[in-house]
C-alpha positions in Angstrom: 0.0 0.0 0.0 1.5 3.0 -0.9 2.1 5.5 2.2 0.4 8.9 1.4 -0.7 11.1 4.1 -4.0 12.5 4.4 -2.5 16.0 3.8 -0.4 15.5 0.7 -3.7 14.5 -1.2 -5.7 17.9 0.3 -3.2 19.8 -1.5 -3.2 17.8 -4.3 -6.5 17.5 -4.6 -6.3 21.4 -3.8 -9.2 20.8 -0.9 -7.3 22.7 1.6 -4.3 25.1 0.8 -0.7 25.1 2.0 -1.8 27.6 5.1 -4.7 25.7 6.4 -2.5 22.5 6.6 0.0 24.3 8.2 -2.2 26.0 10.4 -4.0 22.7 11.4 -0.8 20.7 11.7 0.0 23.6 14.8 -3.0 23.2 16.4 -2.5 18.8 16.4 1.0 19.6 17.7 -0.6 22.5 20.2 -3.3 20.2 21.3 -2.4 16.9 20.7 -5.1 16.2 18.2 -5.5 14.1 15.1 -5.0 16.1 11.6 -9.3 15.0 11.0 -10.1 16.7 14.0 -8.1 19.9 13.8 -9.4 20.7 10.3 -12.7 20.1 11.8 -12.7 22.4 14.8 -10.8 25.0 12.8 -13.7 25.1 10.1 -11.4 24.2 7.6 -13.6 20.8 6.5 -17.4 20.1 8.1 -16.6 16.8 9.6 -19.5 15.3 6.4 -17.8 16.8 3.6 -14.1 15.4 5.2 -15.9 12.2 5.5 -16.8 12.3 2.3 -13.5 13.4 0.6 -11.3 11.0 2.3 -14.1 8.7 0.8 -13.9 9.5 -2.3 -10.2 9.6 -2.5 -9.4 6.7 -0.4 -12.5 4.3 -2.6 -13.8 2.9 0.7 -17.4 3.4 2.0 -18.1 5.7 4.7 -20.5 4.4 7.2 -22.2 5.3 10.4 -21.0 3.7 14.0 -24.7 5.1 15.7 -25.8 1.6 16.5 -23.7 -0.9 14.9 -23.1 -3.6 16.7 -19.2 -4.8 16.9 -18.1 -8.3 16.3 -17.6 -10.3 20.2 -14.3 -11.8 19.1 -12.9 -8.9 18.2 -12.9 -7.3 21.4 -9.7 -8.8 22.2 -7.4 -6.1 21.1 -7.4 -3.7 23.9 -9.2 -0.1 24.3 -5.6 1.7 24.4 -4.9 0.1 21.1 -7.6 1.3 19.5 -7.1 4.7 20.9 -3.7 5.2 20.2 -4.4 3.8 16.4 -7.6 5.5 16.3 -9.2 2.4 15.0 -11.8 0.1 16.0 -12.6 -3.7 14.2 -16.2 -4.2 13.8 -16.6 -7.7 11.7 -13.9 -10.2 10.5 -14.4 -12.0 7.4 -12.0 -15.0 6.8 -8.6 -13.7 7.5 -9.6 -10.0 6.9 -11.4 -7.6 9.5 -12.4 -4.5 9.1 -11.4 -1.4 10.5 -13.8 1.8 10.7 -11.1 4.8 10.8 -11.3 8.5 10.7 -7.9 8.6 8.6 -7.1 5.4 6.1 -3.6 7.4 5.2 -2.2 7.0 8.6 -0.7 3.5 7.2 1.7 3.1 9.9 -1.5 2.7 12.7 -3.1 0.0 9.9 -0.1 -1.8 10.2 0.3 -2.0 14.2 -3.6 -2.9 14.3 -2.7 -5.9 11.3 0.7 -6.8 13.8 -1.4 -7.3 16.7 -4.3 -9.1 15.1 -2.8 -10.7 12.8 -5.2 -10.3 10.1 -5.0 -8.4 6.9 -6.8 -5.1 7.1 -9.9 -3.7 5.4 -11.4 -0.2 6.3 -14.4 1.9 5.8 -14.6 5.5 6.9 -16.5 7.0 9.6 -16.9 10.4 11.4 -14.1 10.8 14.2 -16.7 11.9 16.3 -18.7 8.4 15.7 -15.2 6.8 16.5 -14.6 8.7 20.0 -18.2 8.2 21.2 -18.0 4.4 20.1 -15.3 4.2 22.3 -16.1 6.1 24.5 -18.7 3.3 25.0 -16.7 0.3 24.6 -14.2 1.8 27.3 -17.3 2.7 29.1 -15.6 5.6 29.8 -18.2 8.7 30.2 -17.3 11.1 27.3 -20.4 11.4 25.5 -23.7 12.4 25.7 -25.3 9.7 27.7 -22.0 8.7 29.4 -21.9 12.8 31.0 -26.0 11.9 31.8 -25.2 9.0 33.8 -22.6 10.8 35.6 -25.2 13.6 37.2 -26.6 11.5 39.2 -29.5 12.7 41.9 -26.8 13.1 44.3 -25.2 15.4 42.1 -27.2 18.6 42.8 -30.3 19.7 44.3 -32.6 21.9 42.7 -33.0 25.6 45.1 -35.5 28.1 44.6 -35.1 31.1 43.5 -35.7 32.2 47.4 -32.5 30.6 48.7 -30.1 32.5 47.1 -29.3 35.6 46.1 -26.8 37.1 43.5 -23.9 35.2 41.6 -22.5 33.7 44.8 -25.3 31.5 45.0 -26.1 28.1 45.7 -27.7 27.4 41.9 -24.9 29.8 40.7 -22.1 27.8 42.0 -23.9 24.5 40.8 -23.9 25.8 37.6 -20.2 26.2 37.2 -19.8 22.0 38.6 -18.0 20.2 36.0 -20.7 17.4 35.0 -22.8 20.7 34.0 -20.2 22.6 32.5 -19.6 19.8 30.6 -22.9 19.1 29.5 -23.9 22.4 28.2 -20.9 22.5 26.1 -21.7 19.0 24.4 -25.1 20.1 23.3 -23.4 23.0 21.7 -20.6 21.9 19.9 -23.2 19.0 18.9 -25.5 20.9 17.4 -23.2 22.5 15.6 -21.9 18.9 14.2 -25.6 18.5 13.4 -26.0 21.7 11.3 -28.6 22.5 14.1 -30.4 25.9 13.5 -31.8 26.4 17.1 -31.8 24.0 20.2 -34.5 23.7 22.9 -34.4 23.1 26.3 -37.8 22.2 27.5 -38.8 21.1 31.4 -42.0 19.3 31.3 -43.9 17.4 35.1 -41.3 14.3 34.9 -38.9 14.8 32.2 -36.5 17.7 30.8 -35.9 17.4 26.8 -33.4 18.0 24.1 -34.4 19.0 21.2 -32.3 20.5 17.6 -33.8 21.9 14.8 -32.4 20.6 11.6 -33.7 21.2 8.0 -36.7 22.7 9.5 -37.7 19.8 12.0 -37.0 19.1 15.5 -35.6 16.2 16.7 -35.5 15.1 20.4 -31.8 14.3 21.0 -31.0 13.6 24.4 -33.3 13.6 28.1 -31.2 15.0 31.1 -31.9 14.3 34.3 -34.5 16.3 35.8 -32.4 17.0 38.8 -30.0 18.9 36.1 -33.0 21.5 35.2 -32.2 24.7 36.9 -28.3 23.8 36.9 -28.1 23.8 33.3 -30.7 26.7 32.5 -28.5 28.8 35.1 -25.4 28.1 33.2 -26.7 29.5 30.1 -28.2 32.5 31.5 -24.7 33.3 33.5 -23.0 32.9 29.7 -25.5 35.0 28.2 -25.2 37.5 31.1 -28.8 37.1 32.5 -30.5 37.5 35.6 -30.3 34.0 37.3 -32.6 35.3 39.9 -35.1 36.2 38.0 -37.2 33.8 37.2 -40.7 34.9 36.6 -40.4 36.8 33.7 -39.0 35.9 30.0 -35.3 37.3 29.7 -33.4 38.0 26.2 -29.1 37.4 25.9 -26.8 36.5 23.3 -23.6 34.8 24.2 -20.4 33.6 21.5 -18.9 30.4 21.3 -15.1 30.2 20.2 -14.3 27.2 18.2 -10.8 28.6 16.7 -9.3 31.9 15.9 -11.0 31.5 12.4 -14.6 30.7 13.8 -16.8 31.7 16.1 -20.9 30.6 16.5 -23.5 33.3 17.9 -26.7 32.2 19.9 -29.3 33.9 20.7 -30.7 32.8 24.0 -34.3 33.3 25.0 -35.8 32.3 28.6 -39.4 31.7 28.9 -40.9 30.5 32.6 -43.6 27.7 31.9 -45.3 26.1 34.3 -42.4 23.1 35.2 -39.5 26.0 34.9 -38.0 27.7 32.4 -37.2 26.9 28.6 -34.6 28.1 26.9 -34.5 28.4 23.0 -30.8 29.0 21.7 -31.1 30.2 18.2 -27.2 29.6 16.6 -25.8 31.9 14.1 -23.1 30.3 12.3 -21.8 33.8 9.8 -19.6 31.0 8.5 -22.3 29.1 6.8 -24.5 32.4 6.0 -25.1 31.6 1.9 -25.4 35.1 0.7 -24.8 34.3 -2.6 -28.3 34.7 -4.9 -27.3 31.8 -7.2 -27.3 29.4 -4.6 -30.8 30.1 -2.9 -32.7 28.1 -5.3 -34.1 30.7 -7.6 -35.3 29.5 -10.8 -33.2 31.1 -13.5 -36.1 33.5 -14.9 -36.8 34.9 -11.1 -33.1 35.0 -9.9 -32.9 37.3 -13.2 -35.9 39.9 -11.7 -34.6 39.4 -8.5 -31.1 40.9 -9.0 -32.7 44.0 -11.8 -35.2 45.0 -9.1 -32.5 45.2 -6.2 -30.1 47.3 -8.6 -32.3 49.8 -9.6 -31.7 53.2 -7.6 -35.3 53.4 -5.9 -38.8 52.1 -5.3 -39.5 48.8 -2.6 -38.7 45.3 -2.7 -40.7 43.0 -0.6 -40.0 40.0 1.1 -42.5 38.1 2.4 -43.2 34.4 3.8 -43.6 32.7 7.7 -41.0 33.0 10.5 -38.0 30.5 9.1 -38.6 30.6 5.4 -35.5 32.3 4.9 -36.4 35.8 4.6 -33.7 37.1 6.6 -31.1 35.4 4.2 -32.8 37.0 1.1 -32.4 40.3 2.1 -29.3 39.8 3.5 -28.0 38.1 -0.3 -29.8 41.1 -1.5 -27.5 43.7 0.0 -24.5 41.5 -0.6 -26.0 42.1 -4.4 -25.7 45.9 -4.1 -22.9 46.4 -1.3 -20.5 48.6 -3.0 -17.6 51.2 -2.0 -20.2 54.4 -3.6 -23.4 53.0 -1.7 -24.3 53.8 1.7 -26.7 51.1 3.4 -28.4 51.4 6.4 -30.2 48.3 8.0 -33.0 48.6 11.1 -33.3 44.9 12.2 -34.6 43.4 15.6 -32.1 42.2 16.2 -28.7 42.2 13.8 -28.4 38.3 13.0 -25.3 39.0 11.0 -22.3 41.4 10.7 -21.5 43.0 6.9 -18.7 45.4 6.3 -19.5 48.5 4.6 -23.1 47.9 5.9 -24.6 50.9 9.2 -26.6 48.0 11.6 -28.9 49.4 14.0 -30.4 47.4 16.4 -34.1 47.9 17.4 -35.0 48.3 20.9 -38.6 49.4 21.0 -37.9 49.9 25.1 -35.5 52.8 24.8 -38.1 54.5 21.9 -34.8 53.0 19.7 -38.3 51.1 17.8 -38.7 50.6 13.4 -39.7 54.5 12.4 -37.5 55.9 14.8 -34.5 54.3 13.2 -36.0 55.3 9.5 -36.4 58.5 10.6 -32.6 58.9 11.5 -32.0 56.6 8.5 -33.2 59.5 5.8 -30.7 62.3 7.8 -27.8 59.8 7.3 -28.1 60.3 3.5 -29.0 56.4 2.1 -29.2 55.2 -0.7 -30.3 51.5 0.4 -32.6 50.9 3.8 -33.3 47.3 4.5 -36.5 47.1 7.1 -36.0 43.9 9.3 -39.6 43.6 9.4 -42.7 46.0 8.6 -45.2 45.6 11.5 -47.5 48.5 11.8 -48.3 51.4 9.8 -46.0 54.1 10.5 -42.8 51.7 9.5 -44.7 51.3 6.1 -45.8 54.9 5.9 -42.0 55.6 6.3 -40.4 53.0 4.2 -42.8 53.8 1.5 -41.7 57.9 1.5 -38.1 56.8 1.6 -39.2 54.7 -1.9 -40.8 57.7 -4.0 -37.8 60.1 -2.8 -34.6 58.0 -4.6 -34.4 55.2 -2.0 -33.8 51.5 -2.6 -36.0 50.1 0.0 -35.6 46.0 1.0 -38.1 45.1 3.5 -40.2 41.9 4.9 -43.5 41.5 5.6 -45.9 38.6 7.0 -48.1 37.0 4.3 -49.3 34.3 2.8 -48.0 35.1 -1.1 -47.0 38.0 -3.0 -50.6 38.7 -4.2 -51.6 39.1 -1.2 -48.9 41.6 0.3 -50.0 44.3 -2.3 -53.8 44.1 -0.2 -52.2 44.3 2.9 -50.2 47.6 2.7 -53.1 48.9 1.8 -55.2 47.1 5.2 -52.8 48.4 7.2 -53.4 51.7 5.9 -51.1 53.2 3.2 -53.0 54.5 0.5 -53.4 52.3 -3.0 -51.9 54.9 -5.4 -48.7 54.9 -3.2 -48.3 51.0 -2.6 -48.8 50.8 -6.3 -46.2 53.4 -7.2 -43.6 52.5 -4.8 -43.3 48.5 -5.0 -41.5 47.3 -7.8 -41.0 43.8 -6.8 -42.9 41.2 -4.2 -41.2 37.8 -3.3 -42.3 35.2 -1.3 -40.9 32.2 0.6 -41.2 29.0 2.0 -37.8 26.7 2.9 -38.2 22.6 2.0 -36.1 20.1 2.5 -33.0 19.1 -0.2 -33.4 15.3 -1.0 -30.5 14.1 0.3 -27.6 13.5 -3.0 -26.1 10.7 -1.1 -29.1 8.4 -0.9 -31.5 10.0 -3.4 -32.9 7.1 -5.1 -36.0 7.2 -7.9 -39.4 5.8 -6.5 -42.9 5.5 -7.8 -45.7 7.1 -6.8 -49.3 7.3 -7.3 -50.1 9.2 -10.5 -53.0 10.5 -8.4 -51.4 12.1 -5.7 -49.2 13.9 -7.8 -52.2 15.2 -10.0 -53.5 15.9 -6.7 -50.4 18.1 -5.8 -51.4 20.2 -9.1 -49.1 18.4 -11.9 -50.7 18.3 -15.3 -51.1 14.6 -16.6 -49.4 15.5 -19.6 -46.1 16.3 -17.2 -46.5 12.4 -15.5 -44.3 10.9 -17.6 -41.1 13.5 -18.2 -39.8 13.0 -14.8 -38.8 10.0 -12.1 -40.0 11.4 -8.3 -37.0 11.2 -5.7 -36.2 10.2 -2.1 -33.8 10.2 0.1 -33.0 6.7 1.2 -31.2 7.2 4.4 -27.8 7.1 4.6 -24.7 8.3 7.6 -24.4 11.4 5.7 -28.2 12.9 6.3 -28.7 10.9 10.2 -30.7 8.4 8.3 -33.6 11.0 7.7 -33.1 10.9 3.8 -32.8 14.9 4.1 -29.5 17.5 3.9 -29.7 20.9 3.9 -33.1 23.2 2.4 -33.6 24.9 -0.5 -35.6 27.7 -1.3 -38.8 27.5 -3.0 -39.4 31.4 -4.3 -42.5 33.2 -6.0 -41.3 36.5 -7.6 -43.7 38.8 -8.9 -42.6 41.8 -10.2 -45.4 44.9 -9.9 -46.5 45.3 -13.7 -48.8 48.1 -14.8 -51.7 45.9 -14.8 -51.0 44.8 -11.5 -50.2 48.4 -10.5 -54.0 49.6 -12.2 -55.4 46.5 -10.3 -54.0 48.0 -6.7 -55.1 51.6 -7.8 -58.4 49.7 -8.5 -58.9 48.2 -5.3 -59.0 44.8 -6.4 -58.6 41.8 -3.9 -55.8 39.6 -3.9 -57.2 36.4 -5.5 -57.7 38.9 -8.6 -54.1 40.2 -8.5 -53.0 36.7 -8.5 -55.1 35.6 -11.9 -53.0 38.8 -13.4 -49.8 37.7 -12.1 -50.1 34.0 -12.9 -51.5 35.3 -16.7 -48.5 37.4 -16.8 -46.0 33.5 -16.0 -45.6 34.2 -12.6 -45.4 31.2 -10.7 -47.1 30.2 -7.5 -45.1 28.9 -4.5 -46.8 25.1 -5.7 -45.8 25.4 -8.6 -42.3 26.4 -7.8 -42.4 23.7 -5.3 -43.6 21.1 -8.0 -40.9 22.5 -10.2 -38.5 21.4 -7.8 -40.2 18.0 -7.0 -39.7 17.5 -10.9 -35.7 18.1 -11.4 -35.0 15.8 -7.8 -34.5 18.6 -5.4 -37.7 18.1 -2.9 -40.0 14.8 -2.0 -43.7 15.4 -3.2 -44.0 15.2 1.0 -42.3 18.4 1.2 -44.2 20.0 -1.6 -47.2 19.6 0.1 -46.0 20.0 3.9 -44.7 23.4 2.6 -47.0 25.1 0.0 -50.7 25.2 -0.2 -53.1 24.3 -3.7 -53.5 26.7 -6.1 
């Protein structure tokens, strides 16, 4: 077998450069850690797409550990071997076992592992974090998730009322700061992260206290702490996001950072509500390192990315974006200023609150509490001499009233806005009071959102379904037979959920002049609709069964998305 290291093909691949190797190779010599896991925790690689290059380059499969049972008889070659080689045999097969290893190219650990076995060696990839926690349990050793749960026992702590202490000297305080708890708060961090979680929740119930990520979307219960843990483990987020660990009876707002390397660092936003078996915290994580800002990449259909980008580089009028809480909007406008973010611009953003950091962008944080609220920042905004104004959200008249003006006086205006579809968002303006020649004059461009799930490309297989479920869904019957429907199978690289990563499903309706005479007209939204769908706009079911069609999205996440037409 030829002896290449895992590095040498990076750079000859050209998957990592000279200076993250050499960077990563400090940080194993710094920290004693394996070249796999530096380039992870420096955000060099995501620990799936190093998975999936070594792969690739190495031709062996990668597979999941979550589960697997491991071959009796091979349990013979000692924990500390299989540390220090960073290896573990799972089945033997004649003369041959099989290895499942982080790094195939460390040859001279495959050879020790053949010595002492005296087998030849196979090997299939898996996630070093698989590989610690695996033996983590075979050591029985208390390093993961469930190992750090069975070391809190009752014993452990006791849970104090608020009324027995006072301050950050505390009894709860100091329980907080106890390793087993320290330690536990930081594993549901750094594993969400792993996860490509979006927010976590920490929810007491009567009898049990639950874990729960947000991935894709969808929340998944990942772990049940003991219930003695509850107030230890809210009080050591609050202290981290510098809240009141007294207070208890009312909900409290923080943010606190997480450093994973001097390269990358994850925000959450922490909120604490008190329910009626204690308080829940939801961390919402902002990751700037995975922000997509990039308007190719959302998911826009060619046609719509194409109006998208004219209407956000012409010098004035509105552009809306509308859709639920989580459909993306945020990222939209965001890509949108990234679109127009230029030395000669200025661009001032009022958002509650900042998600994300841009350079060359004024950020104003909301705080309706200080009288700092949305058309007091506009207000300032049009003395600061703009030329863009992004609007976090419109939520009441005078924040329309205002971003309107700023529209029909040489502003680019980016906003959002609660509705259903981009019909409908022309009606409300006008609901919420702004007159119908002015919303009609001012709006140049509506688009609205909904996020599905991406079909895993892993696992994606083709499958058959009923012909009439998908005429159902709103496909012609002439379409049934120009494309193959597509799942996700379930592989190690989407959890086994058939799922990785969302995609955007857009409708973008630019404001045409008979869409314009319709809002002058006073005309409802179902009858702006017929216009814009006359005029080739798309609904969001059709641009949902658009992507259903070219393998992007499962017909279930058509329909758990979008409405019918």
């Amino acid at each position: 077998m030829k002896k290449t290291r895992l590095g040498d093909i990076l750079l000859s691949k050209k998957a990592a450069t000279k200076e993250q190797l050499e960077e990563a190779r400090k940080s194993m010599k710094l920290n004693g850690e394996t070249l796999t896991f530096a380039l992870v925790r420096l955000g060099i690689f995501s620990e799936d797409a190093l998975v999936k290059f070594i792969s690739q380059s190495f031709g062996r499969p990668a597979i999941g550990l979550s589960g697997l049972e491991i071959d009796k008889s091979l349990t013979k070659i000692s924990i500390d071997m299989m540390r220090k080689n960073q290896a573990i045999p799972i089945k033997r097969k004649g003369s041959n076992i099989t290895l499942a290893v982080a790094d195939p190219y460390d040859i001279n650990s495959l050879d020790e592992m053949s010595f002492i076995s005296g087998s030849q060696i196979d090997v299939v990839i898996v996630r070093e974090s698989e590989l610690m926690t695996k033996l983590d349990e075979l050591a029985g050793s208390g390093h993961g998730l469930e190992d750090v749960m069975a070391e809190m026992g009752a014993s452990e702590m006791e849970i104090v009322d608020a009324e027995e202490f006072h301050g950050d000297d505390g009894t709860l305080a100091t329980a907080s700061e106890e390793a087993p708890v320290v330690k536990l708060v930081n594993l549901i961090l750094l594993d969400a992260i792993k996860r490509g979680a979006s927010d976590i929740h920490i929810e007491p119930y009567e009898k049990v206290l639950r874990v729960r990520y947000r991935v894709d979307g969808v929340l998944q219960e990942i772990m049940r702490p003991p219930m003695s843990m509850r107030d230890a483990i809210v009080s050591r987020l609050k202290i981290q996001s510098k809240l009141d660990i007294t207070e208890r009876r009312v909900p409290q707002d923080g943010r606190m950072k997480l450093r994973l390397s001097k390269a990358k660092t994850v925000d959450f936003r922490v909120s604490v509500l008190p329910t009626l078996f204690g308080e829940k915290v939801v961390m919402r994580l902002l990751d700037q390192s995975n922000l997509q800002t990039d308007l190719t990449k959302l998911g826009y259909e060619p046609e719509d990315l194409a109006k998208f980008q004219a209407t956000v580089n012409l010098p004035y009028g509105m552009v809306l974006v509308t859709g639920p809480t989580g459909s993306g909007k945020t990222v939209s406008l965001y890509s949108a200023v990234a679109e127009v973010n230029q030395p000669g611009i200025n661009i001032c953003t009022a958002e509650d609150p900042v998600e994300f950091n841009f350079m060359g962008v004024n950020q104003v944080n909301v705080n309706a509490a200080i009288g700092m609220d949305f058309p007091a920042a506009l207000k300032s905004f049009l003395r600061q001499d703009p030329d863009v104004i992004l609007i976090g959200e419109i939520r009441d008249y005078d924040t329309a009233a205002i971003g309107i003006k700023a529209a029909l006086t040489g502003h680019l205006v980016l906003a959002t806005l609660h509705t259903n579809d981009a019909p409908s968002t022309m009606t409300r303006m006008v609901n919420m009071g702004i007159e119908s020649f002015l919303v009609g004059s001012a709006v140049n461009l509506v688009t609205a959102q909904r996020l599905g799930r991406r079909i895993c490309s892993e696992c994606a297989e083709p499958i058959k379904l009923d012909a009439h479920a998908l005429i159902d869904a709103g496909l012609r019957k002439e379409d049934l037979d120009t494309f193959t429907p597509m799942r996700g199978k379930g592989c190690s690289t989407c959890n086994g959920t058939g799922y990785k990563g969302r995609v955007g499903i857009y409708q973008v309706m630019p404001v045409s002049d008979a869409i314009r005479d319709a809002v002058y007209a006073g005309r409802n939204s179902d009858e702006i609709n017929e216009i814009a769908v006359g005029e080739g706009v798309k609904t969001l079911r059709m641009a949902a069964l658009n992507k259903v069609k070219d393998g992007t999205l499962t017909l279930e996440e058509c329909l758990r998305t979008t409405v019918g037409d």
